[in-house]
C-alpha positions in Angstrom: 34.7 -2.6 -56.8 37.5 -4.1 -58.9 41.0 -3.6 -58.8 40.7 -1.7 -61.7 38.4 0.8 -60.5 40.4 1.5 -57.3 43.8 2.1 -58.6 42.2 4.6 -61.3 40.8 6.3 -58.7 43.9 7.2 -57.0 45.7 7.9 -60.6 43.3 8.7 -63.0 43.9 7.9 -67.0 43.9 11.5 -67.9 46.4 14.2 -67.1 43.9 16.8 -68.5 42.8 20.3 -66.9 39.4 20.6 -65.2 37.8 22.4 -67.9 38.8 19.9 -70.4 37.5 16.7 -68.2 34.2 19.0 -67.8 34.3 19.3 -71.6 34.4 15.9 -71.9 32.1 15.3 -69.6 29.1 17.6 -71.4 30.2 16.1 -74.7 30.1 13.0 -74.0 26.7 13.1 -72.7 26.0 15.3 -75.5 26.8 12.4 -77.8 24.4 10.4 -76.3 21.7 12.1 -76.3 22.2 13.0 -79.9 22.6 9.8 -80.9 19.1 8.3 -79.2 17.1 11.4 -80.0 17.7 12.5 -83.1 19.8 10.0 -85.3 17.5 7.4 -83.6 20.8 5.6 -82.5 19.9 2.4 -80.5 20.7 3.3 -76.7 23.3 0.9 -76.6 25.3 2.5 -79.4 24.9 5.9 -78.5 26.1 4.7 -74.8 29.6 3.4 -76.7 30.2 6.5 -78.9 29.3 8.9 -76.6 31.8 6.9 -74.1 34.5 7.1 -77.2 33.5 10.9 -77.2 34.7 11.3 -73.9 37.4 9.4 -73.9 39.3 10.8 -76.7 38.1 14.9 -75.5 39.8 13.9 -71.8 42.6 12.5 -73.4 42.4 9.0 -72.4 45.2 6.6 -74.0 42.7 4.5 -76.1 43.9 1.0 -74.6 43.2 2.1 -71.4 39.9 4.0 -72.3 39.0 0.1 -73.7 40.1 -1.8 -70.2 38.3 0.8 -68.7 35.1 0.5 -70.3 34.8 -3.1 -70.5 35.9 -3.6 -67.1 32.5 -1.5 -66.5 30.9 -3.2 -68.6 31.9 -6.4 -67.3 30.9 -5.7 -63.8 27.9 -4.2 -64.3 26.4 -6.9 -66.3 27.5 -9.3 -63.8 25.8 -8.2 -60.8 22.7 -6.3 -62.6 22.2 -9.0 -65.4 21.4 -11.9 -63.6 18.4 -9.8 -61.5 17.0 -8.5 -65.0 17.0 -12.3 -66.0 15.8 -13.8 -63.2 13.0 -11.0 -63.2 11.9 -11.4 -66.5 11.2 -15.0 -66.1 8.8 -15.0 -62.7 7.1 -12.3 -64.9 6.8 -14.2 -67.6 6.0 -17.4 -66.1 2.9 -15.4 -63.5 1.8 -14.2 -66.8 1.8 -17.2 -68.8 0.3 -19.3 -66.1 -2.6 -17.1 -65.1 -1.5 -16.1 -62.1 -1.4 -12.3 -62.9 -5.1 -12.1 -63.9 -6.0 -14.1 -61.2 -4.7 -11.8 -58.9 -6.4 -9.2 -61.1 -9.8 -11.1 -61.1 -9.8 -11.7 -57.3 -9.7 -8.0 -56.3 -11.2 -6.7 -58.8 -14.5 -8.8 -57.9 -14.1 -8.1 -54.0 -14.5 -3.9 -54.7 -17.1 -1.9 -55.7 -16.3 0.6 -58.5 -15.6 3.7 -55.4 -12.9 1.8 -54.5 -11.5 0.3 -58.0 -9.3 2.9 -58.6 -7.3 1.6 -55.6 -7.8 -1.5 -56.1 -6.0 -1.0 -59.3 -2.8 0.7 -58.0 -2.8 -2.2 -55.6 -2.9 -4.6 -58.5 -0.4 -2.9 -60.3 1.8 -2.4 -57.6 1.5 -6.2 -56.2 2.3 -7.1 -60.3 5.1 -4.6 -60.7 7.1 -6.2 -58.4 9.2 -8.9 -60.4 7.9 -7.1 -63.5 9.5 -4.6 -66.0 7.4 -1.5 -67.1 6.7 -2.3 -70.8 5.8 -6.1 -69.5 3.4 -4.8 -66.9 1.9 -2.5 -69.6 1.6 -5.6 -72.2 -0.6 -7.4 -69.7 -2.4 -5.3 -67.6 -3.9 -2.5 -70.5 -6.4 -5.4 -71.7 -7.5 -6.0 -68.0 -7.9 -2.2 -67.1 -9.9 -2.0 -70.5 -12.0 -4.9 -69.8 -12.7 -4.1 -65.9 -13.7 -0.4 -67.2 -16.4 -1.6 -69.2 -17.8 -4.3 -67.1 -17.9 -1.4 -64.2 -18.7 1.4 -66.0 -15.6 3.5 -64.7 -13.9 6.2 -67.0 -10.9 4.5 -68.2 -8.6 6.9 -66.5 -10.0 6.3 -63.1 -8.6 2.8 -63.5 -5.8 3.3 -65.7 -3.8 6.2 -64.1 -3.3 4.3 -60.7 -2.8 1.2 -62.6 -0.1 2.7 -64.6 1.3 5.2 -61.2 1.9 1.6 -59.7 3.8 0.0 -62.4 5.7 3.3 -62.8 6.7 3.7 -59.3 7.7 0.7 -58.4 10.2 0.2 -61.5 11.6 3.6 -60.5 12.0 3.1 -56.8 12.3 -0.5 -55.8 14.6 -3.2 -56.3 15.1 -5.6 -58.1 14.3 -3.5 -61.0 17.4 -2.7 -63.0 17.2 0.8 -62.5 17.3 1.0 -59.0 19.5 -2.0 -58.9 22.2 -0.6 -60.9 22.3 2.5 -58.9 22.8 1.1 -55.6 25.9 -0.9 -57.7 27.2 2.4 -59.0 26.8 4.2 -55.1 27.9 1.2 -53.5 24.5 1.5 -51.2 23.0 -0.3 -49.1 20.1 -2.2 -50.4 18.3 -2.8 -47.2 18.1 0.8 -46.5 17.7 1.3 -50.6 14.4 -1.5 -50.3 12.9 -0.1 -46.7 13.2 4.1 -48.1 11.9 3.1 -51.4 8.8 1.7 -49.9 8.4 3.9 -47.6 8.4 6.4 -50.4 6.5 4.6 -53.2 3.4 4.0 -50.9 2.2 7.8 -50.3 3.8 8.7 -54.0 1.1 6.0 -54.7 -1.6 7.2 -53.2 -0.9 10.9 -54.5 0.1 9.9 -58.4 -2.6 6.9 -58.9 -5.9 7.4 -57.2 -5.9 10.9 -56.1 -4.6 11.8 -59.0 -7.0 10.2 -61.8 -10.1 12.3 -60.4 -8.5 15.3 -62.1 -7.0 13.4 -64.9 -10.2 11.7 -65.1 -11.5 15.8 -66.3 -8.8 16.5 -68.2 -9.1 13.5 -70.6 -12.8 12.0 -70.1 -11.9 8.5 -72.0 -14.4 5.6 -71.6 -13.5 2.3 -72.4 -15.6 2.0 -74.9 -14.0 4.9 -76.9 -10.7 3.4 -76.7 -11.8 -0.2 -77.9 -13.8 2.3 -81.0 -10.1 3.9 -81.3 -8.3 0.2 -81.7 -6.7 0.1 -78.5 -8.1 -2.9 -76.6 -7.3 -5.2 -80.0 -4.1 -4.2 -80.1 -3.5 -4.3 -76.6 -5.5 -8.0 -76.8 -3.3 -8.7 -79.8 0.3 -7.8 -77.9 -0.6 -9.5 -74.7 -1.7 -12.7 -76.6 1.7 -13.5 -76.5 2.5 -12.6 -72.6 -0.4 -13.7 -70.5 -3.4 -11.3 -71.4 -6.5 -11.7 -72.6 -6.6 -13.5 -76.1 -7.1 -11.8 -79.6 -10.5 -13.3 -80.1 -11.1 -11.8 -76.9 -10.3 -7.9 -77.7 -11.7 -8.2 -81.5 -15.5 -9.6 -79.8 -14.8 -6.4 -77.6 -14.3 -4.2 -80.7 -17.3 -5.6 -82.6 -19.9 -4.3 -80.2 -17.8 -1.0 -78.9 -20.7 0.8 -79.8 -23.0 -0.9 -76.9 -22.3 -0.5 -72.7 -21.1 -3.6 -71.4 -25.0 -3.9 -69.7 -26.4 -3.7 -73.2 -24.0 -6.7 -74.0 -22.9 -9.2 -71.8 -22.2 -12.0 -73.6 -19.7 -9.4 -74.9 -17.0 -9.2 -72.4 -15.2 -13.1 -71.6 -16.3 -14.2 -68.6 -13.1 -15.2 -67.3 -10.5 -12.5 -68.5 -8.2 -14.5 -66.1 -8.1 -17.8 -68.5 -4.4 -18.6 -68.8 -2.9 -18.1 -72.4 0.7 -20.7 -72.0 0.0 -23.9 -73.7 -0.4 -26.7 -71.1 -2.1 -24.2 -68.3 -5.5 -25.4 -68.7 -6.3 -23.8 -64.8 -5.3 -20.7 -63.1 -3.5 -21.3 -59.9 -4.6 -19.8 -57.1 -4.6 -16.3 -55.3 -2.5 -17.1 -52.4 0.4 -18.8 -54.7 0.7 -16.1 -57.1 0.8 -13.3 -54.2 3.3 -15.5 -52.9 5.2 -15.9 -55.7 5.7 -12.5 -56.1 6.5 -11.2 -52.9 8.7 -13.5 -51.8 11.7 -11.9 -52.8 10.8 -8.8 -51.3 9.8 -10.3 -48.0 13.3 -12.0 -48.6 15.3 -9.5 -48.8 13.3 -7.0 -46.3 14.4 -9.5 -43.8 17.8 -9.4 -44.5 17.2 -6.0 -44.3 15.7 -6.4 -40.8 18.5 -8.7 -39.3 21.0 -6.0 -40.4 19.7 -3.5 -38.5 18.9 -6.1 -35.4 21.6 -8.9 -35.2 25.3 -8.6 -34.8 27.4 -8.6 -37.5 29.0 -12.2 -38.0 26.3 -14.4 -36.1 25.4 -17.2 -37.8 21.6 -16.0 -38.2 23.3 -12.4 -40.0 25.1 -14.9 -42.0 21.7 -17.2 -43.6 19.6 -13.8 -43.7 22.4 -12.3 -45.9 22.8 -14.7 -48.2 19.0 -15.6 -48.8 18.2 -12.2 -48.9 20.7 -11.3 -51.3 18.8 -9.7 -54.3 20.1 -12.4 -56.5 19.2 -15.4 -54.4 16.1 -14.0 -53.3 15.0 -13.8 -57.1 16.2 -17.3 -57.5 14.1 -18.7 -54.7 11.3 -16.6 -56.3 11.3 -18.2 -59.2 11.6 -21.7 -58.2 9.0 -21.1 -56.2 6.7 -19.7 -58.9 7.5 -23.3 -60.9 5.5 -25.0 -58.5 3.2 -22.6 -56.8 1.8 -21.4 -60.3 3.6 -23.1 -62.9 2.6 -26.7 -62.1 -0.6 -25.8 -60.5 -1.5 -24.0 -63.7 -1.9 -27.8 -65.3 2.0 -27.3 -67.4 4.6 -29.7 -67.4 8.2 -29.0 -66.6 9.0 -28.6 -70.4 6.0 -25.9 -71.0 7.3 -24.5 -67.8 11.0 -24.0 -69.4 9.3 -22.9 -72.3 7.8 -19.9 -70.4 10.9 -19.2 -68.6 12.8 -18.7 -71.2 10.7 -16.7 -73.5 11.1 -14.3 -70.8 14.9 -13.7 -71.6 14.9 -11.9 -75.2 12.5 -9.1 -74.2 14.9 -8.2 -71.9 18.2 -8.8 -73.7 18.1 -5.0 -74.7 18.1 -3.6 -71.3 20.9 -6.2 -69.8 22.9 -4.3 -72.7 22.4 -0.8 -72.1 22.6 -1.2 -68.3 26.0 -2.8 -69.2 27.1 -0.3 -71.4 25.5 2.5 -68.7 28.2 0.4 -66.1 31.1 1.1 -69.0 29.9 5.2 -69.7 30.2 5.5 -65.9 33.4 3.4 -65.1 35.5 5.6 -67.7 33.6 8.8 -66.8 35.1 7.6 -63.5 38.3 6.5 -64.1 39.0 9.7 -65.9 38.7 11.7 -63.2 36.0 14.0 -65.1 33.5 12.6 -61.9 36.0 13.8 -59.5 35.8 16.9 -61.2 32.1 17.2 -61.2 32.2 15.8 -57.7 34.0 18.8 -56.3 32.2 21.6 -58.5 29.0 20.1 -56.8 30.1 20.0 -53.3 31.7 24.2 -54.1 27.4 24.6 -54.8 26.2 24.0 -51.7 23.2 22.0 -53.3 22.0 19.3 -51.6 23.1 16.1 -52.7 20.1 14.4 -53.2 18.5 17.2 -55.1 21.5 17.7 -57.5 20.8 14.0 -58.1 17.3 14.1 -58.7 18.1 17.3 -61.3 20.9 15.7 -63.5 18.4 12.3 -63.5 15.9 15.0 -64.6 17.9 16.4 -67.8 18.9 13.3 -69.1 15.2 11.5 -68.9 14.2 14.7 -70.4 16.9 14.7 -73.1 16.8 10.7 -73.8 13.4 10.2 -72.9 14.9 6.4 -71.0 14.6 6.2 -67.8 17.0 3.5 -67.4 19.4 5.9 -68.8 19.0 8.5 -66.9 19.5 6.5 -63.5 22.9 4.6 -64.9 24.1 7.9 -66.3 23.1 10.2 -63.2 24.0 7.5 -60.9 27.8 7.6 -62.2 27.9 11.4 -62.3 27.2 11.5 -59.1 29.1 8.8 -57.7 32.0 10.4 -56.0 29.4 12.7 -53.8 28.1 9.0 -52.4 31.5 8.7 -50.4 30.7 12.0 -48.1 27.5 10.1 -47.1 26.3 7.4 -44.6 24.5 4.5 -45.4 20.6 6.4 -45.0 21.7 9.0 -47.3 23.8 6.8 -49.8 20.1 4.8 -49.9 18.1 8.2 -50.4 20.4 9.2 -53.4 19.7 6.2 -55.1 16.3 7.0 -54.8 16.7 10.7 -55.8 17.8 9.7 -59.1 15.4 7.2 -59.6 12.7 10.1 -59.1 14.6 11.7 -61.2 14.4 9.7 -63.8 10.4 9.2 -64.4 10.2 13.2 -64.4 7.7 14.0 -68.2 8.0 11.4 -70.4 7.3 12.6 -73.8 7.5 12.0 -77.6 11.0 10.7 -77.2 10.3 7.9 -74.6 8.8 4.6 -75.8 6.1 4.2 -72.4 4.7 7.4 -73.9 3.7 5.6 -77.2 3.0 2.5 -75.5 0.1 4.1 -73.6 -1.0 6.3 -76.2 -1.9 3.7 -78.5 -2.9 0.9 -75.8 -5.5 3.7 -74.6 -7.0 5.1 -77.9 -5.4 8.3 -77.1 -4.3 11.5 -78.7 -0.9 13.4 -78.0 -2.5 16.2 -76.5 -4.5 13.8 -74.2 -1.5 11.2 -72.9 0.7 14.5 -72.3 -2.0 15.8 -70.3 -2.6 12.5 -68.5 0.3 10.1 -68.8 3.1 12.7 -68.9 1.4 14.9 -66.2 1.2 11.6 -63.6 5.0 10.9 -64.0 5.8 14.1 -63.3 3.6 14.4 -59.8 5.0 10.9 -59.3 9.0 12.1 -59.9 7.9 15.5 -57.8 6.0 13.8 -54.7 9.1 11.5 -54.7 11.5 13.4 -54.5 9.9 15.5 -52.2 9.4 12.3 -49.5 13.3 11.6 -49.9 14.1 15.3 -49.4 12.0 14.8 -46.3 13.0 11.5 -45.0 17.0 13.0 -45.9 16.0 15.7 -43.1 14.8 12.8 -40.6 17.3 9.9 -40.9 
């Protein structure tokens, strides 16, 4: 917390009434939804005017409405930036490399098809780690097209666990930026945030991916076949050409013949729909170093976790686990780790491995900036006093904490269709409430609004067009599959921290 922030807590910027800071409040969240719905504004503009909004409605002295924001700003891109970065480049480089298909490959050829459907929430959820959404989407659509038709399994059974993984673990877990940025907004704890969200994300898996897809499955009866007839799997081949998928020549020989079964052609489907795609990575790495790549940071900072909750604060063993298992450094390790264990194994050079790294960086660059300007809405929202405000209304309700967090996450992903936005914008409404709570419930509201914020995506959320056209599908048929899973997935979760909130 800056200077900043703490002597605006104690004097906030406006003198306005209560009903004018909660004017300013709705309006300015108003703005911003208006703004990224309907005049199409790009989030990070609607994030600025709608903080303007609400600057100039609670009478904030424009100089200080500026410090304000940028100090936000500022802060937040400091310690959330460098985890997006550092993220998007062990993605990048796993994908790049081969390393994510060979994951895929590997247990995909160990199960037989009763137990693909888990094996692909597994996949997804081992990939999803260092991975953003829309990155995970890019390069595992091709590979849940391609193992449907060399199985024979409906394309949701495969799909809708494959996409509950990637979902819920960008939701829930660090070091994604959502559930980051939260836990900077709360001031939580992120060993508690890490342990919860696990234990949370695990039977929310189960639930929204596997389980789930057998009625999605006859709700939406797509084969893979029908998708590749629709265009899906080239344009999905075409996209991930560029991030580690299959290649194009790859997804257009699938279109050719997508009016045969994969038994009726089977010179049809690549042989090896792990072959990397970087230039230089003329062999995949193997199994065990792309696993490790990817959970290392976890395990890292689970064991920090661990030591917290074992050693005494100041020993010199607290001291190492703390610092390597900071979310930062742990990403760090995991990426220079990933250099060797897939990037030179894959056959590149230290230049083609730079090369990957940093064409992880601009796909990115948009959601540094709205996260930033998320951390600038909140800090003046804050420094206002309008959260104060909000704060004491909400404790006057008698509604639990964690589920008034979950519901204002829910409007906003409703109203914005971002999820991103609705954890950075729920997180700073309900900031103030965090200091009432201990560390447990401080990491349970983090994860409240990042349920929250995967409830229905619709026509106004990009993932909702991303999976409708990778899949071949209609409207009607991603609402009733796509939308329906992240709403059991925001429901179930929510329901496990309400739980877990009554045990802790």
């Amino acid at each position: 917390m800056t200077a900043m922030t703490v002597l605006a807590a104690d004097q906030p910027l406006s003198n306005a009434g209560h009903t004018q800071l909660v004017l300013a409040a709705l309006l300015g969240i108003a703005t911003v939804v208006v703004l990224i719905v309907w005049a199409r504004f790009h989030p990070l503009l609607g994030l600025i005017l709608g903080t303007v909004v609400l600057a100039l409605v609670a009478a904030v002295p424009p100089e200080d409405a500026l410090t304000s924001f940028v100090t936000g700003l500022g802060g937040t891109f400091g310690s959330v930036g460098l985890l997006i970065a550092l993220g998007a480049m062990l993605g990048k480089l796993l994908a790049d490399s081969g390393g994510a298909n060979r994951i895929v490959d590997t247990i995909v050829d160990r199960v037989g098809p009763k137990q693909l459907p888990w094996a692909m929430a597994g996949i997804a959820a081992i990939i999803g780690l260092p991975m953003f959404f829309e990155i995970g989407v890019v390069i595992l659509v091709p590979l849940i097209v391609l193992v449907a038709r060399r199985t024979g399994v409906s394309l949701m059974l495969v799909g809708i666990p494959a996409l509950a993984g990637l979902s819920i673990l960008h939701g829930l877990v660090p070091p994604h930026p959502g559930p980051v940025t939260a836990i900077e907004f709360l001031h939580a704890d992120l060993g508690y945030t890490l342990l919860f969200g696990l234990i949370v994300a695990v039977p929310t898996l189960v639930i929204a991916g596997p389980l789930l897809a057998r009625f999605v499955d006859q709700w939406v009866p797509v084969h893979a076949d029908q998708a590749v007839a629709a265009g899906a799997g080239a344009g999905a081949g075409a996209v991930a050409g560029t991030t580690g998928g299959p290649t194009a020549p790859d997804a257009r020989e699938t279109a050719e013949g997508a009016g045969q079964s994969a038994a009726e052609r089977p010179d049809a489907v690549p042989a090896e729909p792990g072959t990397p795609r970087a230039a230089g990575a003329t062999r995949s790495p193997s199994f065990a170093a792309a696993i490790v790549s990817i959970v290392l940071p976890v395990l890292l900072m689970l064991i920090r976790a661990i030591g917290e909750l074992t050693l005494d604060d100041g020993s010199s063993t607290r001291k190492v686990l703390d610092f390597v298992g900071e979310p930062s450094v742990a990403l760090l390790v995991g990426v220079l780790v990933a250099m060797l264990a897939v990037g030179r194994a894959s056959g590149m050079h230290r230049g083609q491995i730079n090369d990957s790294l940093g064409s992880g960086l601009p796909g990115v660059a948009s959601i540094m900036l709205i996260v930033a300007a998320g951390g600038g809405f909140k800090t003046v929202l804050s420094d206002s006093g309008v959260a104060q405000v909000i704060a004491d209304a909400a404790k006057g309700s008698h509604i639990s904490v964690l589920l008034l967090g979950w519901l204002i996450a829910v409007g906003i992903r409703l109203a914005t269709g971002s999820a991103t936005v609705a954890t950075v914008t729920a997180a700073g409404i309900v900031a103030p409430l965090g200091q009432t709570l201990d560390k447990p419930h401080l990491a349970l509201l983090v994860l409240a609004v990042g349920s929250g914020s995967l409830f229905f995506s619709h026509v106004n959320d990009a993932g909702f067009w991303l999976v409708k056209e990778y899949f071949g599908l209609t409207v009607w048929q991603t609402i009733r599959s796509w939308s329906v899973m992240e709403t059991v997935i925001s429901v179930v979760a929510v329901i496990f921290v309400l739980i877990l909130g009554a045990i802790v």
